[in-house]
OpenMM code with the backbone's topology and positions (N, CA, C; nanometers):
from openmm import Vec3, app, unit

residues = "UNK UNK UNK UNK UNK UNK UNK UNK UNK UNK UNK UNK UNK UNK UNK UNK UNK UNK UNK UNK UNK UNK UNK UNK UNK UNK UNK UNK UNK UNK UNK UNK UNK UNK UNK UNK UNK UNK UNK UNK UNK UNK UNK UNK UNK UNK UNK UNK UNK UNK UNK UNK UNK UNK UNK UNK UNK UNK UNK UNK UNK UNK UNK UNK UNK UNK UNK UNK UNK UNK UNK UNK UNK UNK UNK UNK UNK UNK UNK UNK UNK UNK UNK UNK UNK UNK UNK UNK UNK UNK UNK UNK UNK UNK UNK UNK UNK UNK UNK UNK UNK UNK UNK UNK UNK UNK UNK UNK UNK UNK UNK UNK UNK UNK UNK UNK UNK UNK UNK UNK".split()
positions = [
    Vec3(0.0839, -0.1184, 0.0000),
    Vec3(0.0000, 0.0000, 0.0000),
    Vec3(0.0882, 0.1245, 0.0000),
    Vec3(0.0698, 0.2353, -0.0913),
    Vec3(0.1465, 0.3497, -0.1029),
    Vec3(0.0855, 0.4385, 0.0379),
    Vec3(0.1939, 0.5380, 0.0414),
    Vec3(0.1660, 0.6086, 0.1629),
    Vec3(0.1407, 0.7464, 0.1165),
    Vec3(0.0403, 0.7970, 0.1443),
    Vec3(-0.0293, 0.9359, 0.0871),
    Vec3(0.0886, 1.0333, 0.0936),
    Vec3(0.0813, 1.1193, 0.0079),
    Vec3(0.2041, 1.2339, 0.0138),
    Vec3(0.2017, 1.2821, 0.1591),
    Vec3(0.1069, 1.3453, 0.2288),
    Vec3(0.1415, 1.4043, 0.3150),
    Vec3(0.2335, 1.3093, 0.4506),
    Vec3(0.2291, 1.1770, 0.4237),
    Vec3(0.3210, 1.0747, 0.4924),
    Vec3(0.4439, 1.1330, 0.4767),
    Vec3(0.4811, 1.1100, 0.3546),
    Vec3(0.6093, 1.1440, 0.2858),
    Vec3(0.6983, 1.2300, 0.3712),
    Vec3(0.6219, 1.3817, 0.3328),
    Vec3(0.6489, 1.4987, 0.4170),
    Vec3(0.6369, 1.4830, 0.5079),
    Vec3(0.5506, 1.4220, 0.5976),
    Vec3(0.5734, 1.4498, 0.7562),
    Vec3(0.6844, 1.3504, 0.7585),
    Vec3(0.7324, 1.2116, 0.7710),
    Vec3(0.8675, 1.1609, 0.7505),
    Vec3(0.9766, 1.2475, 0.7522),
    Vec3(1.0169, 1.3403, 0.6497),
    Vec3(1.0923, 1.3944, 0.5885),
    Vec3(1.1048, 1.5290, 0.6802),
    Vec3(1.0389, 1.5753, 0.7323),
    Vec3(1.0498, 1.6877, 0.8330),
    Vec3(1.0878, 1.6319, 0.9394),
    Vec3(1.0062, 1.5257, 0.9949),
    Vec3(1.0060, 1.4657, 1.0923),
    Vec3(1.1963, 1.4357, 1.1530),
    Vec3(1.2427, 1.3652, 1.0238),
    Vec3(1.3697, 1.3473, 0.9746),
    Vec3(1.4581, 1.4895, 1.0404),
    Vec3(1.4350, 1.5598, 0.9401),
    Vec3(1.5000, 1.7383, 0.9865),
    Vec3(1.5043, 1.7549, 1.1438),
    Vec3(1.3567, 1.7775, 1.2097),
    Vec3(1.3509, 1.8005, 1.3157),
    Vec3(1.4146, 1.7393, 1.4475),
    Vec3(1.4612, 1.5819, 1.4128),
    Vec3(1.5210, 1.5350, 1.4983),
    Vec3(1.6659, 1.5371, 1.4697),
    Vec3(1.7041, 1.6081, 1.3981),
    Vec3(1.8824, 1.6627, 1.3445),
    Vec3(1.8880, 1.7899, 1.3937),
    Vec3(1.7905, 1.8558, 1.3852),
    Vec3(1.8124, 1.9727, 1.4553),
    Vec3(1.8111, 2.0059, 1.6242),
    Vec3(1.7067, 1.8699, 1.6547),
    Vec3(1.7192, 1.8848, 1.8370),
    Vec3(1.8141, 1.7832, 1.8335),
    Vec3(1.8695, 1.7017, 1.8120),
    Vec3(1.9896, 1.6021, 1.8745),
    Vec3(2.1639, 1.6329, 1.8043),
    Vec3(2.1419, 1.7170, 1.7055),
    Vec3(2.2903, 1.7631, 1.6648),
    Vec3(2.3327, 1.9010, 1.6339),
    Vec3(2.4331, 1.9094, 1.7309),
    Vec3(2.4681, 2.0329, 1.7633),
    Vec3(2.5029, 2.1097, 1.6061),
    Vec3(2.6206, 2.0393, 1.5104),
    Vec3(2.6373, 2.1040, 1.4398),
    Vec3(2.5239, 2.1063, 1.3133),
    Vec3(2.4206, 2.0262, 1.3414),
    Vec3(2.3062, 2.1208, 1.2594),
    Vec3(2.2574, 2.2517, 1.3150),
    Vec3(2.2662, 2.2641, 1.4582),
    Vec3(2.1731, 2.3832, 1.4886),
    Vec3(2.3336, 2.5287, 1.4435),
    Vec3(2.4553, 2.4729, 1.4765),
    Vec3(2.5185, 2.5363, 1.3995),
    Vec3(2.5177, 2.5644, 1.2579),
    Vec3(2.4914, 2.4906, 1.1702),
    Vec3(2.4729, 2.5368, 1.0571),
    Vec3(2.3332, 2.5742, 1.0172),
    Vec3(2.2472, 2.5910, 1.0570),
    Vec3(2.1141, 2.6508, 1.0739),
    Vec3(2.1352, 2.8434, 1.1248),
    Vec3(2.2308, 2.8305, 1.3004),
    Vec3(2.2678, 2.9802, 1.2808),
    Vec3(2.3303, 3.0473, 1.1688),
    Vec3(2.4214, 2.9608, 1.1319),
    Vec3(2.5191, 3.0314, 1.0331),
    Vec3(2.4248, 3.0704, 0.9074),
    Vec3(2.2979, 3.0076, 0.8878),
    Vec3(2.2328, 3.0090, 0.7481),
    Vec3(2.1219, 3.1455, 0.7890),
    Vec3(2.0712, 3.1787, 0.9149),
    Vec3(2.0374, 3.2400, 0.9450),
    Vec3(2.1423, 3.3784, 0.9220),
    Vec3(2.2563, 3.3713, 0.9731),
    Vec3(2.3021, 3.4844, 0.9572),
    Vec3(2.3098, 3.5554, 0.7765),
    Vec3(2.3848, 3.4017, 0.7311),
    Vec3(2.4142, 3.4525, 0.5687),
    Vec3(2.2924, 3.4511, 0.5308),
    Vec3(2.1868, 3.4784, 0.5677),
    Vec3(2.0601, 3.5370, 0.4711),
    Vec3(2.0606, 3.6803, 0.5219),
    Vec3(2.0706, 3.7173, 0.6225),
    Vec3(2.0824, 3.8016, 0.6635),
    Vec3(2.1544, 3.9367, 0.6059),
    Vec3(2.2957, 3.8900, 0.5761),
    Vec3(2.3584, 3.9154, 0.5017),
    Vec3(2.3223, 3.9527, 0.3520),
    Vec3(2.3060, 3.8876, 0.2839),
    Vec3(2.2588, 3.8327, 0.2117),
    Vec3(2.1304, 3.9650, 0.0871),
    Vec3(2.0334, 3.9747, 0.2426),
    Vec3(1.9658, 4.1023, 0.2563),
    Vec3(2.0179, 4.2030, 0.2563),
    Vec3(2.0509, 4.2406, 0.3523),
    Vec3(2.1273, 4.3436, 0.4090),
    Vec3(2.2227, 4.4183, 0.2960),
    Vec3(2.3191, 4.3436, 0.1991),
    Vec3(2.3929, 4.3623, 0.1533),
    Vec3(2.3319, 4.3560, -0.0394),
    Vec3(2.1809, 4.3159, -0.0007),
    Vec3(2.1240, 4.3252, -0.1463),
    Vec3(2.1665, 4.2452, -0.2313),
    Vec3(2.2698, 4.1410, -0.2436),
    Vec3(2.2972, 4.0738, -0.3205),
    Vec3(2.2486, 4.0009, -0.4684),
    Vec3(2.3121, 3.9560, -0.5724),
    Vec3(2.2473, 3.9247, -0.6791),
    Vec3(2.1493, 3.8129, -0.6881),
    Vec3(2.0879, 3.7803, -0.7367),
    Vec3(1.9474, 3.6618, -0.7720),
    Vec3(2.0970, 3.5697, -0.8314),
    Vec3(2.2113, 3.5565, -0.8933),
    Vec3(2.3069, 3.4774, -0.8813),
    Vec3(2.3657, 3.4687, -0.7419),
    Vec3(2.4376, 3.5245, -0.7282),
    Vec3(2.4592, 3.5231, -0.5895),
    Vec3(2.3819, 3.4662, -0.4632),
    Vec3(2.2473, 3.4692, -0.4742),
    Vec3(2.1332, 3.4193, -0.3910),
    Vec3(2.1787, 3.2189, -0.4093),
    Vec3(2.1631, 3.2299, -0.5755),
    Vec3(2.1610, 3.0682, -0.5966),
    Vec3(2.2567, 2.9795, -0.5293),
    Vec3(2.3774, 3.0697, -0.5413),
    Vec3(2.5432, 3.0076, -0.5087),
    Vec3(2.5262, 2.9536, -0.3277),
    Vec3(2.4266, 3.0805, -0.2919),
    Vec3(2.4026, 3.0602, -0.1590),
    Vec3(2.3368, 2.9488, -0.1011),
    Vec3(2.2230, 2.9610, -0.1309),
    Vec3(2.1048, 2.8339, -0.1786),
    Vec3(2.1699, 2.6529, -0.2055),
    Vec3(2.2583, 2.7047, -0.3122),
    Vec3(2.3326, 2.5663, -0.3223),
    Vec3(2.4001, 2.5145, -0.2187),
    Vec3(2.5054, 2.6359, -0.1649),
    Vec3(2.5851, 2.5808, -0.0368),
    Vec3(2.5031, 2.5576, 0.0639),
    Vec3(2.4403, 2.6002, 0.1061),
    Vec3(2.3115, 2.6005, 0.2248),
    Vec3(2.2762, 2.4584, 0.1961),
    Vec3(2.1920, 2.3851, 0.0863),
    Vec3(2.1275, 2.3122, 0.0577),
    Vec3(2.2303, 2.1842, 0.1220),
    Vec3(2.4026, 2.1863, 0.0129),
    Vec3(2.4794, 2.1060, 0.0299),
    Vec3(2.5537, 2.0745, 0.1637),
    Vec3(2.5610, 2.1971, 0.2698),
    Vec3(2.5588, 2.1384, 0.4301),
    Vec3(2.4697, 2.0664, 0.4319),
    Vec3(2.3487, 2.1638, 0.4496),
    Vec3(2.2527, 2.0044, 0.5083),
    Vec3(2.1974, 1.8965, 0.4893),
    Vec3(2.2128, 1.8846, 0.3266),
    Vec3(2.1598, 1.7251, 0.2715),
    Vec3(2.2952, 1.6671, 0.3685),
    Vec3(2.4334, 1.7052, 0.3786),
    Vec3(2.5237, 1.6334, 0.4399),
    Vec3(2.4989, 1.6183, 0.5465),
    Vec3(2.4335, 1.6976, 0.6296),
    Vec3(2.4447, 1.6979, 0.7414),
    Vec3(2.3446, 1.5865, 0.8014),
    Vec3(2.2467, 1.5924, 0.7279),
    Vec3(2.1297, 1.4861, 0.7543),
    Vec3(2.1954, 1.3335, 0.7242),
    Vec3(2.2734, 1.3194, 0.6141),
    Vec3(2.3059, 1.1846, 0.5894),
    Vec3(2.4150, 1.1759, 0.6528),
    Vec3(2.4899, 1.2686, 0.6961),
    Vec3(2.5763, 1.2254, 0.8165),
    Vec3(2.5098, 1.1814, 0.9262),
    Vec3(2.4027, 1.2128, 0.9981),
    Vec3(2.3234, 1.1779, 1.1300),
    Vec3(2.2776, 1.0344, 1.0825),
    Vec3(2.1852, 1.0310, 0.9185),
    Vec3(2.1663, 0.8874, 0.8937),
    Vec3(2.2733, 0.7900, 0.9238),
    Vec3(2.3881, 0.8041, 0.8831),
    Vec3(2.4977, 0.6810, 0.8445),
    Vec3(2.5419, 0.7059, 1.0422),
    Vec3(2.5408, 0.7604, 1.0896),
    Vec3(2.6047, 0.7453, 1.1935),
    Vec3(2.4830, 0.6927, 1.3078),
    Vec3(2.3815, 0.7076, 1.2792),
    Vec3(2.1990, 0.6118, 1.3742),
    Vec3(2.2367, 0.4610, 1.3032),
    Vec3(2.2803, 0.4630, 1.1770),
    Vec3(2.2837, 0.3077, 1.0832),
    Vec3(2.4176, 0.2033, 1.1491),
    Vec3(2.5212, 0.3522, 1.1594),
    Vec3(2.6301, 0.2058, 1.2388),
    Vec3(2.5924, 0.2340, 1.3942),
    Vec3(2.5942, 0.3238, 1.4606),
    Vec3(2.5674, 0.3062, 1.5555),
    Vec3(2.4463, 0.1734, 1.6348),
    Vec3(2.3188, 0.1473, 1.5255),
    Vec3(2.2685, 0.0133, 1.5466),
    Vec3(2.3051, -0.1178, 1.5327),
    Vec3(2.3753, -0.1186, 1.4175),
    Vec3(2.4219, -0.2263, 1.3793),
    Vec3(2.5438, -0.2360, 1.4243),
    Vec3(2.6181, -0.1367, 1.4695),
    Vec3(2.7344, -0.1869, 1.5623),
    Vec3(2.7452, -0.1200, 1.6716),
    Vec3(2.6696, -0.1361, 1.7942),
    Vec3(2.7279, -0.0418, 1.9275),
    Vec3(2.8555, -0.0688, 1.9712),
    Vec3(2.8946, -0.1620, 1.9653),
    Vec3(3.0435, -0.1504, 2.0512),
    Vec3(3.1521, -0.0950, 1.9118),
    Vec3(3.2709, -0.0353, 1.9434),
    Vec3(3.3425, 0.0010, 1.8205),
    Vec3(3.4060, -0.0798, 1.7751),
    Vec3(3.4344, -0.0734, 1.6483),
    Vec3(3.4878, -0.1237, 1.5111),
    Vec3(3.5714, -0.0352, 1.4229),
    Vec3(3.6709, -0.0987, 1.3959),
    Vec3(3.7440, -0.0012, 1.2737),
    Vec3(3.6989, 0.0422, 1.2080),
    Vec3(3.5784, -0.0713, 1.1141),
    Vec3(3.5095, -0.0412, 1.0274),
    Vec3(3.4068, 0.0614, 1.0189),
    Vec3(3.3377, 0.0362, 1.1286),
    Vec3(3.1971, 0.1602, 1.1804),
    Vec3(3.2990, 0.3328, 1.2216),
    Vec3(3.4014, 0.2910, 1.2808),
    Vec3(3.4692, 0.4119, 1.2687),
    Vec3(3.5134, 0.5301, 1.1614),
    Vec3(3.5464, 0.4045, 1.0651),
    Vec3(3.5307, 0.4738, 0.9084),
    Vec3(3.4159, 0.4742, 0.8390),
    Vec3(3.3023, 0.4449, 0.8369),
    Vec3(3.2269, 0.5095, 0.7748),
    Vec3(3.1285, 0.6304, 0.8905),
    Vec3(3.1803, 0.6417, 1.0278),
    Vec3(3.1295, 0.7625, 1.0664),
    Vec3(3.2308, 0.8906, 1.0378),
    Vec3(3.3366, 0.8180, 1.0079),
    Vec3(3.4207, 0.9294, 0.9811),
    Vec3(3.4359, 0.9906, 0.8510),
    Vec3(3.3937, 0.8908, 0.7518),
    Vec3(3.3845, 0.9797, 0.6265),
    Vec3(3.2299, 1.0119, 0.6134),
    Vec3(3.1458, 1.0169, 0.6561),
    Vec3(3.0402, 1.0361, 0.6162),
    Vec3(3.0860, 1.2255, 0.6881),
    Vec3(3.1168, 1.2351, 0.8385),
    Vec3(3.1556, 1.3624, 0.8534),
    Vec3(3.2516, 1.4502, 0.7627),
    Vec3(3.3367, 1.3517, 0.7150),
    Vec3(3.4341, 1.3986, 0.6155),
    Vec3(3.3651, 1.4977, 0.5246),
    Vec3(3.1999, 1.3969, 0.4095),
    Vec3(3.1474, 1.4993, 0.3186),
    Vec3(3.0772, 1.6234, 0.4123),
    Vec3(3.0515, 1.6149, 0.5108),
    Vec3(2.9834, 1.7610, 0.5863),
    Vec3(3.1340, 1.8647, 0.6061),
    Vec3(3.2186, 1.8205, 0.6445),
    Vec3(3.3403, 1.9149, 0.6698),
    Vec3(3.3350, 1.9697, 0.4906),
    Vec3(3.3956, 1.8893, 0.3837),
    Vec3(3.4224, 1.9062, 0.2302),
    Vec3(3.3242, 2.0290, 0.2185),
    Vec3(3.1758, 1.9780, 0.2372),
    Vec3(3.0597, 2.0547, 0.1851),
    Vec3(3.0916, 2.2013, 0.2738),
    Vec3(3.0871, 2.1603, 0.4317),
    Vec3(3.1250, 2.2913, 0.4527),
    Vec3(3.2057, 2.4131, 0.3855),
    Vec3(3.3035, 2.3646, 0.3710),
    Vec3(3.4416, 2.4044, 0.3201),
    Vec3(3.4009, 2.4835, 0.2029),
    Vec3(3.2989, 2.4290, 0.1277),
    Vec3(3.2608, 2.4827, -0.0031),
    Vec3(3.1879, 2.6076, 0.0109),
    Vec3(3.1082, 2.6136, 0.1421),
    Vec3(2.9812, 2.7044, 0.1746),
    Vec3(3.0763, 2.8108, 0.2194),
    Vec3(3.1795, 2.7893, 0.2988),
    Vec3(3.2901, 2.9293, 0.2838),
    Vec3(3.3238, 2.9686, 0.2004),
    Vec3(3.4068, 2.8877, 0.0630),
    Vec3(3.4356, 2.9652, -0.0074),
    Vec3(3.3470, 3.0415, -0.0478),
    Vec3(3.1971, 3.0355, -0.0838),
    Vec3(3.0949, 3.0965, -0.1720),
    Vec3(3.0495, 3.1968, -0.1002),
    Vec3(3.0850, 3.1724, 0.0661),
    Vec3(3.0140, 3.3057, 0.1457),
    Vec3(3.1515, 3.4086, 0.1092),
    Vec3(3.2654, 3.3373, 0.1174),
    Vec3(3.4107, 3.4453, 0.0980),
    Vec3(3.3779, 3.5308, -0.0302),
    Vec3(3.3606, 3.4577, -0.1289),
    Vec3(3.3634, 3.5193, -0.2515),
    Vec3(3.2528, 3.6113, -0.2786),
    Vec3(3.1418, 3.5892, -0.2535),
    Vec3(3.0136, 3.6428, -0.2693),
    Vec3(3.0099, 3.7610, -0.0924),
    Vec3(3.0524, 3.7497, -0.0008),
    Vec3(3.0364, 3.8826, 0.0606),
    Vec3(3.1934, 3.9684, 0.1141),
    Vec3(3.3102, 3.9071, 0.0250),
    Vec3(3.3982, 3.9843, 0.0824),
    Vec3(3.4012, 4.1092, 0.0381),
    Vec3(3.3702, 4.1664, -0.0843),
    Vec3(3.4033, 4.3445, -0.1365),
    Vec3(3.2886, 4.4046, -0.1007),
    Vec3(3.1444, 4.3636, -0.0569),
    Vec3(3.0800, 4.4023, 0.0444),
    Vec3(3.1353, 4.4654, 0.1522),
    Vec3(3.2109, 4.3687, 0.2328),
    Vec3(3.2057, 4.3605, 0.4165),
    Vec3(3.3568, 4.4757, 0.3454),
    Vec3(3.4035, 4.4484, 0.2601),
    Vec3(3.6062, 4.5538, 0.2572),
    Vec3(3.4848, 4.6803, 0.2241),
    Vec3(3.3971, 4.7173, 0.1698),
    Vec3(3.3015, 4.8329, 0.1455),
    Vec3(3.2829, 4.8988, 0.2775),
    Vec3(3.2173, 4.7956, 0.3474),
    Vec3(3.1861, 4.8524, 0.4682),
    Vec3(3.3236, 4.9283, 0.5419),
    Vec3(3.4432, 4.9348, 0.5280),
    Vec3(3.5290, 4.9560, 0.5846),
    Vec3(3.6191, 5.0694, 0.5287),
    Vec3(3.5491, 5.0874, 0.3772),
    Vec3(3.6452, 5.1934, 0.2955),
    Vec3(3.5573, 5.3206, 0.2734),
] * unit.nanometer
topology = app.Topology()
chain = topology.addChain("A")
for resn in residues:
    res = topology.addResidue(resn, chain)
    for name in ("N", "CA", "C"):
        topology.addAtom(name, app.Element.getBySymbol(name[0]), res)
């Protein structure tokens, strides 16, 4: 039996909402997304510029969520530690650090002659 769309979505939030109360660095990257909109505003930025944002934003947190997945997945299937479960919690953080990494450069590039504006 299929499960009515609104299943779907509540799942899928449902999902979000428990990444955001049980992991710290989602609610960190949630402030930080709060601020760079902020920014964002503030600084009027381009409908390109918006997207670049949008993308990096997007690409933390799809990571960030499938980092919490893969790390609930070994954590069940293996509570006591393993080399193995060690490495895949560790690269799964790996793509959230990468992705991070990316969401700086795009905030660097897209608000640094802004913020040097503010100063000249």
């Amino acid at each position: 039996m299929k499960r009515p769309w609104s299943d779907t979505f509540r799942v899928a939030i449902s999902g979000i909402l428990h990444a955001f109360r049980t992991e710290r660095n989602m609610r960190v990257h949630g402030a930080v997304t709060i601020l760079v909109i902020a920014m964002g505003i503030g600084f009027g930025i381009s409908v390109s510029d918006w997207l670049w944002i949008g993308l990096a934003i997007t690409l933390v947190f799809t990571a960030e969520l499938l980092n919490t997945a893969v790390e609930a997945a070994v954590d069940l299937s293996m509570p006591s530690k393993h080399p193995i479960a060690k490495i895949a919690k560790d690269t799964a953080a790996g793509a959230v650090f990468v992705t991070a990494v990316f969401a700086v450069i795009v905030g660097a590039v897209i608000f640094f002659y802004p913020v040097v504006n503010l100063f000249w």
